[in-house]
C-alpha positions in Angstrom: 32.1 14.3 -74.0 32.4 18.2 -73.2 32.0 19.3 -69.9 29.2 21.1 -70.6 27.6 17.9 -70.7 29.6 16.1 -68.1 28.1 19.0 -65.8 24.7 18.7 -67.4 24.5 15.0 -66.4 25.8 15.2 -62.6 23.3 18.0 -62.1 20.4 15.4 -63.5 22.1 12.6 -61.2 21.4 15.0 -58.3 18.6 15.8 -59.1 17.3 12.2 -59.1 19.3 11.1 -55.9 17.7 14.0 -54.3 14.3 12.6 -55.2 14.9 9.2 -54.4 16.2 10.7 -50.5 12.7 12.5 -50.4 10.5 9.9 -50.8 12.7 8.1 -48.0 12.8 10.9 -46.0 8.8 10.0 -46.1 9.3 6.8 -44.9 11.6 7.6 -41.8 8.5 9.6 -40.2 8.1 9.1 -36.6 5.4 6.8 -35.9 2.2 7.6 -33.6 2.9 6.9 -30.0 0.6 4.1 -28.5 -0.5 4.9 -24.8 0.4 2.6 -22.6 -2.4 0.0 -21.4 -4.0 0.7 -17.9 -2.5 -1.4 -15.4 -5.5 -1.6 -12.9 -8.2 -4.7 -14.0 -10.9 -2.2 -14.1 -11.0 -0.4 -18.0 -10.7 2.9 -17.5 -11.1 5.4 -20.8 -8.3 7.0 -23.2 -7.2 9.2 -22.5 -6.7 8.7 -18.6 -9.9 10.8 -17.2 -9.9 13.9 -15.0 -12.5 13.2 -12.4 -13.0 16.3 -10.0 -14.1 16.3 -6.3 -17.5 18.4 -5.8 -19.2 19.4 -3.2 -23.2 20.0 -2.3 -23.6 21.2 0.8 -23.4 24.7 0.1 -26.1 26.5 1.1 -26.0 30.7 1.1 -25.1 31.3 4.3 -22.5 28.6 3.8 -20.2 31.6 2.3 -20.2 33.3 5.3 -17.8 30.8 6.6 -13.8 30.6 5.7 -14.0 32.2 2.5 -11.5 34.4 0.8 -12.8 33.6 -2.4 -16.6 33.5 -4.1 -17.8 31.7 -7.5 -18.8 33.9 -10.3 -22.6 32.6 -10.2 -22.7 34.1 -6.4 -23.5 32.6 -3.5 -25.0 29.9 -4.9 -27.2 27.1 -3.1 -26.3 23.4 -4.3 -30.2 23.0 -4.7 -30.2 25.3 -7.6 -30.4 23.3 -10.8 -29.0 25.9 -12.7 -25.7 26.1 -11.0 -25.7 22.3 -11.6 -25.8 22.8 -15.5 -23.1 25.7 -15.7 -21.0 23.8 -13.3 -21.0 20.9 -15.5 -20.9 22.9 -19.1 -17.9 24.4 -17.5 -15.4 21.0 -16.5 -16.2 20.0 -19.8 -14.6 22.7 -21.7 -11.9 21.9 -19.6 -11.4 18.6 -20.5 -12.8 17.3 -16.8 -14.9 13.9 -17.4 -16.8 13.7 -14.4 -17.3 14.4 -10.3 -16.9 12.8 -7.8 -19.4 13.8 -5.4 -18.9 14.5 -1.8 -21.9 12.5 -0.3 -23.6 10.3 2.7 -27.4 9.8 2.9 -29.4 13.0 4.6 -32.7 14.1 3.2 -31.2 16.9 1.7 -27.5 15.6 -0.1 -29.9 12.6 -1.2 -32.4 14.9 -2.9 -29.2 17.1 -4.6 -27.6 13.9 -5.5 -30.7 13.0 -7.5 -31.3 16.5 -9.4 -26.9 16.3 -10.3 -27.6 12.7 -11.5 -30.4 14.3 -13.7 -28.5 17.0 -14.9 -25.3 14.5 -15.7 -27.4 12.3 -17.5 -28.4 15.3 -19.6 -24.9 16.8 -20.2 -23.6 13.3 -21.3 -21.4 13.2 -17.9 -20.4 11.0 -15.5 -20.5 10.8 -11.3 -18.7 9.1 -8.6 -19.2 9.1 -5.2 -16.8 10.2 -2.3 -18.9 8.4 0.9 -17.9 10.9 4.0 -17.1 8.4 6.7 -15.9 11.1 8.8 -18.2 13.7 10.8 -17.7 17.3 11.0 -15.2 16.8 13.8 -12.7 14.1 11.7 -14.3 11.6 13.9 -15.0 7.9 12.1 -19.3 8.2 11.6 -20.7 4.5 13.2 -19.9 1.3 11.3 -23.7 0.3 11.1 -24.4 4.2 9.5 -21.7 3.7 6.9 -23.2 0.3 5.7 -26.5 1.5 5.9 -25.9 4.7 3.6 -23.7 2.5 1.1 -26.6 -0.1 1.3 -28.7 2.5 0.4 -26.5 4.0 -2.3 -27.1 0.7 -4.3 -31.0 -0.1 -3.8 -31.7 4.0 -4.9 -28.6 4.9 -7.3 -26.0 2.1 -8.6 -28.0 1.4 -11.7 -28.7 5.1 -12.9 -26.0 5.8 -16.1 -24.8 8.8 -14.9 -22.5 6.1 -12.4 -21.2 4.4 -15.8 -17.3 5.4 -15.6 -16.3 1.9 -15.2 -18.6 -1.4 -15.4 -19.5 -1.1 -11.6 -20.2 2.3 -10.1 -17.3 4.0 -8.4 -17.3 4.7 -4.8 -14.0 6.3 -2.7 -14.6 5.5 1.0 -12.7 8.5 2.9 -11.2 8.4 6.1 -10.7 4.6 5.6 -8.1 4.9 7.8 -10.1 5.9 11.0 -12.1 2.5 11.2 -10.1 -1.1 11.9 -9.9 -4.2 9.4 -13.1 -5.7 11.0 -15.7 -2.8 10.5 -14.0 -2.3 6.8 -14.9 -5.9 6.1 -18.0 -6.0 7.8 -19.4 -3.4 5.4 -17.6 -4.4 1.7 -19.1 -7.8 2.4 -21.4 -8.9 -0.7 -21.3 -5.0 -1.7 -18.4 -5.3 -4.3 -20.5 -7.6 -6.6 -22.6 -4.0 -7.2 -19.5 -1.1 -6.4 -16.2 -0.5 -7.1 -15.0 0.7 -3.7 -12.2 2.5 -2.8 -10.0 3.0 0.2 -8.8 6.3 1.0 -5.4 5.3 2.5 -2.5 7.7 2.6 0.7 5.7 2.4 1.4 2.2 1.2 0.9 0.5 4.6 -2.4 1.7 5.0 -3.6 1.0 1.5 -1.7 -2.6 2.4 -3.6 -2.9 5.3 -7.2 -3.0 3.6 -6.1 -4.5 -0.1 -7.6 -7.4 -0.2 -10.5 -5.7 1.4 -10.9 -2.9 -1.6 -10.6 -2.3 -5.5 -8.2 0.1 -5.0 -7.2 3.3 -3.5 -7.7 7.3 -4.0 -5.4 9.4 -2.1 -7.2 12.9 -1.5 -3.6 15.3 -0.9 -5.1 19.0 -1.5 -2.3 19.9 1.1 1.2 18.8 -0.4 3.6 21.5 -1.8 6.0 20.0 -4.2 8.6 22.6 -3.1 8.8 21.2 -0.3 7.4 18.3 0.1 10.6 15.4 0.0 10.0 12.4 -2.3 6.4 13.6 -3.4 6.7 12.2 -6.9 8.1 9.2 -5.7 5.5 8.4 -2.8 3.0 8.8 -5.9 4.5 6.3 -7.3 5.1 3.5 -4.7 1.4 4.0 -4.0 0.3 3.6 -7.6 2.8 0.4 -7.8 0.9 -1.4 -4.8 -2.3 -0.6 -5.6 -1.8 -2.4 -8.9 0.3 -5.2 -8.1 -2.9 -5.7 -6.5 -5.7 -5.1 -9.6 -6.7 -2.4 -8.6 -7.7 1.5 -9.3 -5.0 4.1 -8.8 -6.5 7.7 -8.6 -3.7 9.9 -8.3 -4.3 13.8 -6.6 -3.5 17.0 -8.2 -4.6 20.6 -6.8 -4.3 23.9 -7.6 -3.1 25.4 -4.2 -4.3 24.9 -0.9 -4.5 27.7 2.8 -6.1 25.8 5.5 -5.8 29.4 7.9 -9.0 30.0 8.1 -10.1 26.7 8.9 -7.8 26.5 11.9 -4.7 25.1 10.0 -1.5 27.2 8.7 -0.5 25.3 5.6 -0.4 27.5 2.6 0.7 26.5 -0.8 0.7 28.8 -3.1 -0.9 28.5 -6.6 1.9 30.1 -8.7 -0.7 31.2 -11.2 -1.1 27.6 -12.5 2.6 26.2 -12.1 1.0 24.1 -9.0 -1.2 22.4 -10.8 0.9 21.8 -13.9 4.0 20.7 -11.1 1.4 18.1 -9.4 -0.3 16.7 -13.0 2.8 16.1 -14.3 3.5 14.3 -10.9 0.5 12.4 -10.8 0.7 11.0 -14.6 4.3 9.7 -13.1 2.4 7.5 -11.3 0.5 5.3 -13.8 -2.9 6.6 -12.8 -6.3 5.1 -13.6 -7.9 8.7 -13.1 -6.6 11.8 -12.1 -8.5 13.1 -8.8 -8.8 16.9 -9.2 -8.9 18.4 -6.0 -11.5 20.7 -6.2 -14.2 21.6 -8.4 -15.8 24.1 -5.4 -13.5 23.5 -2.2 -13.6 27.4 -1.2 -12.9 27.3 2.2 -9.4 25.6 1.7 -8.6 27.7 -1.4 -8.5 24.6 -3.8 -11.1 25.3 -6.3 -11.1 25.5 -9.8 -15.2 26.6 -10.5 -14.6 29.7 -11.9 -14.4 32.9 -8.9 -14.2 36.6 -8.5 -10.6 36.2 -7.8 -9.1 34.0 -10.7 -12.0 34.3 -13.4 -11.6 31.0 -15.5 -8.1 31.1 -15.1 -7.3 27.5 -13.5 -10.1 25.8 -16.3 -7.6 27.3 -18.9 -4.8 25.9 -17.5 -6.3 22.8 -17.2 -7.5 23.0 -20.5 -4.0 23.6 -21.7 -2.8 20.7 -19.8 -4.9 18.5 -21.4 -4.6 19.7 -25.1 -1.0 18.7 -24.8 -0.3 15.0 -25.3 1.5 13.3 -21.9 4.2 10.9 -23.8 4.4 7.4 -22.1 7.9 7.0 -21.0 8.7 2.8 -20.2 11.6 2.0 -17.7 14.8 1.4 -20.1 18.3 0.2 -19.6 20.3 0.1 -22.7 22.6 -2.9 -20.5 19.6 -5.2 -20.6 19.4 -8.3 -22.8 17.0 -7.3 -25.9 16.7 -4.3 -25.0 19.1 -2.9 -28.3 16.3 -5.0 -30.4 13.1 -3.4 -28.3 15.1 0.1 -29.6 15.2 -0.9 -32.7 11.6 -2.7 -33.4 9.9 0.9 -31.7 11.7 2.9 -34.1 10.5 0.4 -37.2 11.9 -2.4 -38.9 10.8 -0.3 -42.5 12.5 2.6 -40.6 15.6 1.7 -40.2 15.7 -0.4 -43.8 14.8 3.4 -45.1 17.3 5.0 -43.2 20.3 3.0 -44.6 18.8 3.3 -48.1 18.9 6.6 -47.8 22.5 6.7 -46.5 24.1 4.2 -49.3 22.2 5.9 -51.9 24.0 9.1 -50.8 27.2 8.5 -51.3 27.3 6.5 -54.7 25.8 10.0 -55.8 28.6 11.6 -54.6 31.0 9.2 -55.7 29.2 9.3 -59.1 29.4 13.1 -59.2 33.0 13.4 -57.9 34.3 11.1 -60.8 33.0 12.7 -63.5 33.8 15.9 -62.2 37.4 15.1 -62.3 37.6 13.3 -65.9 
């Protein structure tokens, strides 16, 4: 045979070996990463929802208080309907699924309440509550007050959709950790057959304290600085770790920035153009969340609001936005030393995967060695 032909047929063997590696180069594709499965007993949505604190008590001469900052739709009264709808269009270009609404029973939060409930129900959205157990003065409101209000939360609003996140409607009780065992008791009693409800705690002894008293915990941190802040990620975790060893809700805190200076404080954490809240997401998702708590949809005076202002335009909805178009890969505790754990490796890459892989490795080098021999005859 000439070489001309010799030649002829190694370049057809390639050819064909070449082919043959494509198609099982097809095969090797990575596969679609399953989220993991929400450890809480409550079924939260997929992906994990962003549910943002918001406030309606503003009134317009409420901005003439410890403000630095203004919204873009002015000096807005939490009556006006309007504002209601835009706030809502807003968070959900943003990829925020719902609020969780600052509220006790007055004549006038209970009448706002009912027109955001309306407006939710119309925009396809979804409310929580945040029951204010504390008074102006951080002082614990009286015990008979707090069950009255939450008594009243079920006869008047429990059933309504808009409260549809999870089977039971959602309710954080803050400053839980203001008011002993007893009153805490005295109020949940018979109550968590109609409302999920939540403690407030800020450490794992305090949520401890209270957990077979609640169905779960939100920890409301607007005030951390991860710069600074020693073991933040970490004390996310250890709280999301009790709360569901326990079956119950984790919702884990994220905010933009925070300056408490003009409400008699001096912490200031700086927003970093959006690196704070991308810092503290990434943070909170450590924690094996059941919701993300944004802190703030319209918290002006402490500078952690996201509604859209004079000073940052729609800049922290982008970043949000950004945030949440990017997929947050699930990352299991491994230990290559552990029993099984060479197998678990092997069965997440594929069983056809790996079969493909070799194929395509053998298959290699008998056209090589096929090549290389008649090369040299």
């Amino acid at each position: 045979m000439s070489r001309v032909s010799i030649r002829l047929q190694s370049v057809f063997i390639l050819l064909v070996c070449l082919i043959v590696i494509t198609l099982l180069l097809s095969a090797c594709a990575p596969a679609t990463v399953t989220p993991a499965p929400i450890a809480a007993t409550q079924a939260a949505p997929d992906p994990i929802p962003v549910l943002s604190y918001y406030y309606i008590w503003f009134d317009p001469q409420s901005w003439d208080r410890a403000k630095t900052d203004y919204p873009l739709l002015g000096r807005y009264s939490s009556s006006d309907i309007e504002v209601m709808h835009q706030h809502i269009k807003w968070a959900k270009t943003a990829g925020i699924d719902g609020f969780i609404v600052s509220w006790k029973s007055t004549d006038k939060l209970n009448q706002r309440l009912e027109q955001l409930m309306q407006v939710a129900n119309e925009e396809n959205f979804k409310l929580a509550i945040i029951y204010q157990g504390l008074d102006f003065y951080r002082e614990p409101l009286p015990i008979q007050q707090v069950d009255a209000d939450l008594s009243y939360f079920i006869e008047r609003y429990a059933e309504d959709p808009a409260f549809s996140i999870y089977e039971k409607p959602l309710v954080i009780w803050s400053g839980t950790w203001k008011f002993s065992r007893e009153e805490i008791e005295s109020v949940v009693r018979g109550k968590r057959e109609q409302l999920l409800i939540l403690a407030s705690e800020r450490n794992v002894d305090g949520y401890s304290r209270l957990a077979d008293l609640v169905d779960g915990d939100a920890y409301y941190w607007s005030s951390v600085n991860p710069d600074t802040y020693p073991g933040y990620p970490e004390k996310l975790t250890a709280m999301g770790e009790a709360v569901h060893a326990n079956g119950g809700l984790w919702i884990a805190p994220i905010a933009p920035g925070f300056d408490a200076r003009l409400i008699g404080g001096e912490t200031v954490v700086e927003r970093k153009d959006g690196q704070t809240l991308q810092i503290q997401f990434s943070a909170a998702m450590q924690s094996s969340p059941d919701a993300i708590g944004l802190i703030s949809w319209n918290e002006f005076s402490e500078n952690s609001h996201v509604e859209p202002s004079v000073n940052h335009g729609r800049r922290y909805l982008d970043v949000l936005t950004d945030i949440r178009s990017v997929p947050i890969p699930v990352v299991r505790n491994f230990d290559s030393s552990e029993p099984g754990n060479i197998i678990n490796a092997v069965d997440g890459v594929g069983i056809g995967r790996v079969v493909a892989l070799g194929s395509m490795g053998l298959l290699t080098i008998i056209c090589l060695l096929i090549v290389i021999r008649r090369s040299i005859r």
